[in-house]
Z-matrix of the N, CA and C atoms (Angstrom, degrees):
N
C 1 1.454
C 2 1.530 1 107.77
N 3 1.701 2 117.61 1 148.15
C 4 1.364 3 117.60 2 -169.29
C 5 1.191 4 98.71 3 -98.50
N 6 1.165 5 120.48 4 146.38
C 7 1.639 6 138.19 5 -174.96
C 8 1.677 7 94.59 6 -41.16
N 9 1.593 8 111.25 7 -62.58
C 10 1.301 9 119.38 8 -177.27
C 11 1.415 10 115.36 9 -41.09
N 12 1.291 11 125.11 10 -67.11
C 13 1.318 12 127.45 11 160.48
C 14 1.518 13 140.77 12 -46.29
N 15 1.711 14 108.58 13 -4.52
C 16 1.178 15 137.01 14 167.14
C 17 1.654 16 93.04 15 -77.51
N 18 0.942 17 104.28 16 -61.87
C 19 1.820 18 109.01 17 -158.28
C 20 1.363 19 97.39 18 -71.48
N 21 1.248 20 136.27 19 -34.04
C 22 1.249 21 129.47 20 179.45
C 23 1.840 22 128.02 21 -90.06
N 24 1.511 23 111.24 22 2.28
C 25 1.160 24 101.80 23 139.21
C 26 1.451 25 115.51 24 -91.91
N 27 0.884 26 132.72 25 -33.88
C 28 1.808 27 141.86 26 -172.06
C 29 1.664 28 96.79 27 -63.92
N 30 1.276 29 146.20 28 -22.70
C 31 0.926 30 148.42 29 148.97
C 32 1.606 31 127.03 30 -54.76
N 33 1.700 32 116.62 31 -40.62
C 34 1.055 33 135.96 32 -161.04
C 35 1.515 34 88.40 33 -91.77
N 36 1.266 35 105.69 34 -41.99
C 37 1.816 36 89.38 35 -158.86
C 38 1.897 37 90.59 36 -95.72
N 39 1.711 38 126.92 37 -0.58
C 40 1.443 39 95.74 38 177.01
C 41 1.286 40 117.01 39 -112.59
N 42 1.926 41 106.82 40 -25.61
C 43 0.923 42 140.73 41 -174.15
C 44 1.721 43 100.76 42 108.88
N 45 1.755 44 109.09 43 167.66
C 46 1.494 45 102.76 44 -172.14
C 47 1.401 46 118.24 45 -68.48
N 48 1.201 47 133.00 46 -36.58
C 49 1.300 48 141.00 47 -175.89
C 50 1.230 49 117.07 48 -50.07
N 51 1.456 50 104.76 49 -61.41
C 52 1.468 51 130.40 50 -165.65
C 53 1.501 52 117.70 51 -79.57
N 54 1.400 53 111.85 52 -35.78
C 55 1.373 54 122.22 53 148.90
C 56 1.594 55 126.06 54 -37.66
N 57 1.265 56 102.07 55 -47.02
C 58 2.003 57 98.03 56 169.63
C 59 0.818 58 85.16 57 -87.41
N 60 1.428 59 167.02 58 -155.39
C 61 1.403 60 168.81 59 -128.33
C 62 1.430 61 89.70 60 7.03
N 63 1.464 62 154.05 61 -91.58
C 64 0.816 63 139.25 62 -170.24
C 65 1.580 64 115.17 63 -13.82
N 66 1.770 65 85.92 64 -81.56
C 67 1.729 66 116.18 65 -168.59
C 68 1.509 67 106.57 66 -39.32
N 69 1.440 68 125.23 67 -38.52
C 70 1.153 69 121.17 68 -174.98
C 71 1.377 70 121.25 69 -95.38
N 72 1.327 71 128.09 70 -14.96
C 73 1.451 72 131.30 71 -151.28
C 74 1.799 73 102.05 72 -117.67
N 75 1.689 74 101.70 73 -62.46
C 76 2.109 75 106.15 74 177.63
C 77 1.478 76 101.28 75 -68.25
N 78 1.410 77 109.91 76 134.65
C 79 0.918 78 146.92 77 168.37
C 80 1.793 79 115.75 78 -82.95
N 81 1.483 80 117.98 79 89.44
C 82 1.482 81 107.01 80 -147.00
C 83 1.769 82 86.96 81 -85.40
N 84 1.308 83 116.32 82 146.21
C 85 1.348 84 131.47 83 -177.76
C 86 1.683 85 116.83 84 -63.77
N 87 1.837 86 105.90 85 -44.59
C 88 1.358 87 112.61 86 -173.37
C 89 2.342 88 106.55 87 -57.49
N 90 1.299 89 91.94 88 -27.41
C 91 1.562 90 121.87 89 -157.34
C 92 1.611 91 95.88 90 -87.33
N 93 0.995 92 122.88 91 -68.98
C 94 1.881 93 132.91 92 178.76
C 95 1.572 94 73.88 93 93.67
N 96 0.994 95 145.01 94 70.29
C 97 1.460 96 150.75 95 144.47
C 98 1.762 97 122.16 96 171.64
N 99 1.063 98 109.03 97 161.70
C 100 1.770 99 141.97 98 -174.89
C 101 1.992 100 82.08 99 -59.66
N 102 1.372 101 92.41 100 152.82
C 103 1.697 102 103.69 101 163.94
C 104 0.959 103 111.69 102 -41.51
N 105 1.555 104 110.86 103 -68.45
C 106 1.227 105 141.10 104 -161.05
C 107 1.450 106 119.79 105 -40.81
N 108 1.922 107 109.60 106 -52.20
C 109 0.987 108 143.43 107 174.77
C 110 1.476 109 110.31 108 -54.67
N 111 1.241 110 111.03 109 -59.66
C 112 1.395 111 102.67 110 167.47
C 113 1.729 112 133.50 111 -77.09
N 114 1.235 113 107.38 112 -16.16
C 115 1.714 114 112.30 113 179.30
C 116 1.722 115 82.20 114 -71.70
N 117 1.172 116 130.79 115 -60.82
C 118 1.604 117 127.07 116 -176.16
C 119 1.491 118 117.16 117 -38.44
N 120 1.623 119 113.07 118 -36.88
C 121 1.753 120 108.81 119 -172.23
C 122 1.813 121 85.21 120 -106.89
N 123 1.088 122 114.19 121 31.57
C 124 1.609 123 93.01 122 160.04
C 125 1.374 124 130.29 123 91.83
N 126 1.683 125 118.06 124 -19.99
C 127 1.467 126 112.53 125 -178.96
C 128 1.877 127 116.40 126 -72.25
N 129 0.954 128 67.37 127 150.57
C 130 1.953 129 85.51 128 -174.59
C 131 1.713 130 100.72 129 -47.52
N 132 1.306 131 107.76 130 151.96
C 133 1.279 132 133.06 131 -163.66
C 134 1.711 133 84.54 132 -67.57
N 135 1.468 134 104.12 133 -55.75
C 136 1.266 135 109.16 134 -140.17
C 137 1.869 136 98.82 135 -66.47
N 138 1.319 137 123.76 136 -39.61
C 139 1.607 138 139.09 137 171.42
C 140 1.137 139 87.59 138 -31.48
N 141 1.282 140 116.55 139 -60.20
C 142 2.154 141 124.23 140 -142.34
C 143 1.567 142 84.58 141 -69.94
N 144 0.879 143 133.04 142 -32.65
C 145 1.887 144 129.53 143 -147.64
C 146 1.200 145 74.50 144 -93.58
N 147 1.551 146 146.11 145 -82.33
C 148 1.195 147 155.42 146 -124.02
C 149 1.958 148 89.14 147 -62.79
N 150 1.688 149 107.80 148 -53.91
C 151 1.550 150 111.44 149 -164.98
C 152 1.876 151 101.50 150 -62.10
N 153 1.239 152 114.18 151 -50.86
C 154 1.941 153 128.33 152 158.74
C 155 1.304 154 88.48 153 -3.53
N 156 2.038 155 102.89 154 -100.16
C 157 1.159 156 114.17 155 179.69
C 158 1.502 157 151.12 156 -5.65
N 159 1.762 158 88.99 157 -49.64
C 160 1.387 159 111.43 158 -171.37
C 161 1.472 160 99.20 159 -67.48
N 162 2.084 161 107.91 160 -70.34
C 163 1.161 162 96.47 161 -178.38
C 164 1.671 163 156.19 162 -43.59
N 165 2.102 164 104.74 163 -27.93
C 166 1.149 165 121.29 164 -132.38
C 167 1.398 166 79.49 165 -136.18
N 168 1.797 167 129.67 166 144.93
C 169 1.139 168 139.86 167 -170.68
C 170 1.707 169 100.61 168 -69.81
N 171 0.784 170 143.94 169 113.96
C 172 1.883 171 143.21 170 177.92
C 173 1.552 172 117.18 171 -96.02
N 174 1.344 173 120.88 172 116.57
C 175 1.510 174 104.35 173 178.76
C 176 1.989 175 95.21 174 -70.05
N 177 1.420 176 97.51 175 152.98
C 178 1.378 177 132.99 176 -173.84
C 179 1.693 178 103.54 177 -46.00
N 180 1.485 179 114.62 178 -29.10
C 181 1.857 180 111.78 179 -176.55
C 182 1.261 181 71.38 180 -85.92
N 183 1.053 182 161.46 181 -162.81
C 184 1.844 183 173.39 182 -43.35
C 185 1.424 184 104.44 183 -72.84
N 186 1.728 185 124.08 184 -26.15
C 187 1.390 186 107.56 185 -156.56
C 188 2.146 187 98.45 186 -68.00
């Protein structure tokens, strides 16, 4: 998954604002770190979306 396309479901399903607020602030459990935290040490877009997912209710086009 492209970074771009990372941010643009995470947009869709939080809205733009709230989406960096997300990315930067929850600490996703599957991850032991913030989005942010991990797009910085390198894990794949697609992991980070998958852990998103896990935590946060997703309509069915986003999974």
């Amino acid at each position: 998954m492209r970074l771009t396309d990372f941010w643009q479901r995470m947009e869709t399903r939080f809205g733009v604002t709230y989406a960096r607020s997300v990315a930067a602030d929850y600490r996703l459990p599957t991850l032991g770190s913030t989005v942010d935290e991990a797009l910085a040490a390198g894990v794949e877009t697609k992991t980070i979306w998958r852990a998103v997912c896990a935590e946060f209710e997703m309509p069915a086009q986003l999974r």
